[in-house]
C-alpha positions in Angstrom: 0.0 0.0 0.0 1.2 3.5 -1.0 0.0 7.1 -0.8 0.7 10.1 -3.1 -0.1 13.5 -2.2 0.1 16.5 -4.2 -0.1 20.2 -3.4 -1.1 22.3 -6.1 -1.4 26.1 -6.5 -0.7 27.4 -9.4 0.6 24.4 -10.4 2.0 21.3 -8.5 4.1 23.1 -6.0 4.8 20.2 -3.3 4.5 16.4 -3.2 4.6 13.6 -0.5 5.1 9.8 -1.2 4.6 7.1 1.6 5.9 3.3 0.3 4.7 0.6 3.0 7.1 -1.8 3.8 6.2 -4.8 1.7 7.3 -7.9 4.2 5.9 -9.1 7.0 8.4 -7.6 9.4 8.4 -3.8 8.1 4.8 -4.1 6.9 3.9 -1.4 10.2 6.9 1.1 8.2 6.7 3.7 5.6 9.4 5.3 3.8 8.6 8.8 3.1 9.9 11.2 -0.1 9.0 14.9 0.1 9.2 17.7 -1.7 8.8 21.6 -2.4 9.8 23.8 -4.8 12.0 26.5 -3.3 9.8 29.4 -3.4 6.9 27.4 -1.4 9.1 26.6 1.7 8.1 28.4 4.3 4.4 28.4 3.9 3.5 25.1 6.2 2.9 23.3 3.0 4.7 20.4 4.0 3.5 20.4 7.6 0.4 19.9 5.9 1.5 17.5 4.1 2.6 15.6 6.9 -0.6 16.1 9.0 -2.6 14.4 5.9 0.3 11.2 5.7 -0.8 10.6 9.7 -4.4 10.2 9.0 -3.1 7.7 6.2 -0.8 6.0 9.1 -3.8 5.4 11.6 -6.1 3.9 8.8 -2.8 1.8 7.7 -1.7 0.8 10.7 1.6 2.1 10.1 3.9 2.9 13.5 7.4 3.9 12.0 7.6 6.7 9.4 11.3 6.9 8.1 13.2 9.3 5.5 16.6 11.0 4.4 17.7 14.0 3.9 20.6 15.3 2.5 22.6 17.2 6.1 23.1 20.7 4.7 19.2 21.1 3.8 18.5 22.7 7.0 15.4 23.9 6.6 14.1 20.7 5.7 15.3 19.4 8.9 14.3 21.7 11.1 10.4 20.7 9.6 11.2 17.0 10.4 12.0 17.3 13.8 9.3 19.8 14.4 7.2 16.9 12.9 8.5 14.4 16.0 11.0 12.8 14.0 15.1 12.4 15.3 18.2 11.7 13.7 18.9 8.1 13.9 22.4 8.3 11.6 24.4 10.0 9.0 24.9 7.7 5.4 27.9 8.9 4.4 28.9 10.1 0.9 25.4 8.7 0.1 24.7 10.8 -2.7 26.6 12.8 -5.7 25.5 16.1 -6.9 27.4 18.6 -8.8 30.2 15.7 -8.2 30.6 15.9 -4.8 29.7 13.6 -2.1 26.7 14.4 0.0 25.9 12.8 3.2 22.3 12.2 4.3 20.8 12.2 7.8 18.4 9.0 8.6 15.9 10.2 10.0 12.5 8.1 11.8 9.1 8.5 13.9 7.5 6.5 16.4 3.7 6.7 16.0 
C-alpha cells in the first residue's frame, strides 16, 4: 500500500510519497519522499503534508515513518524534527550532486 499526495497552487508546487514496507516484518513502516519547490518553503505546506500522511498511518496501521535528507538542507530538517521525527544516523557520501559527495541524515518516527 502507498500514498501520493500532491499540493497544487498554481501548479504542483509540493509532493509527498509514503511506500509501506512490503514484508511481513516492516509491513507497520513507511518510507517517506518529500518535496517543495523553493519558493513554497516556508508556507507550512509540507506540515500539511505531513498532517494528511498521519491520517493515512492510523487507517494503515503504520507505527514507524522513516526518510533522508541530505545534512546541509536545513530547513528541511528543522520541519522534520518539528514533525517528531530524530536523527537516527548519517549515510555517508550517500549521494553525488554537482560531483561531490553528499551525506544524508536518517531520520525516523514512532507513531
Amino acid at each position: 500500500m502507498s500514498l501520493l499526495l500532491v499540493y497544487e497552487a498554481d501548479n504542483i508546487v509540493g509532493l509527498l510519497s509514503a511506500d509501506r514496507g512490503f514484508d511481513n516484518r516492516i509491513k507497520h513502516s513507511a518510507y517517506i519522499v518529500i518535496g517543495l519547490l523553493e519558493d513554497y518553503t516556508g508556507r507550512r505546506i509540507g506540515a500539511k503534508l505531513f498532517y494528511e500522511l498521519e491520517k493515512w498511518t492510523l487507517d494503515s496501521n503504520i507505527t514507524r515513518l522513516e526518510l533522508t535528507v541530505m545534512v546541509y538542507n536545513e530547513k528541511a530538517v528543522k520541519l522534520y524534527k518539528k514533525m517528531g521525527f530524530k536523527i537516527e544516523g548519517v549515510k555517508e557520501k550517500s549521494l553525488i550532486v554537482d560531483g561531490q559527495h553528499i551525506h544524508e541524515y536518517y531520520m525516523a518516527k514512532s507513531l
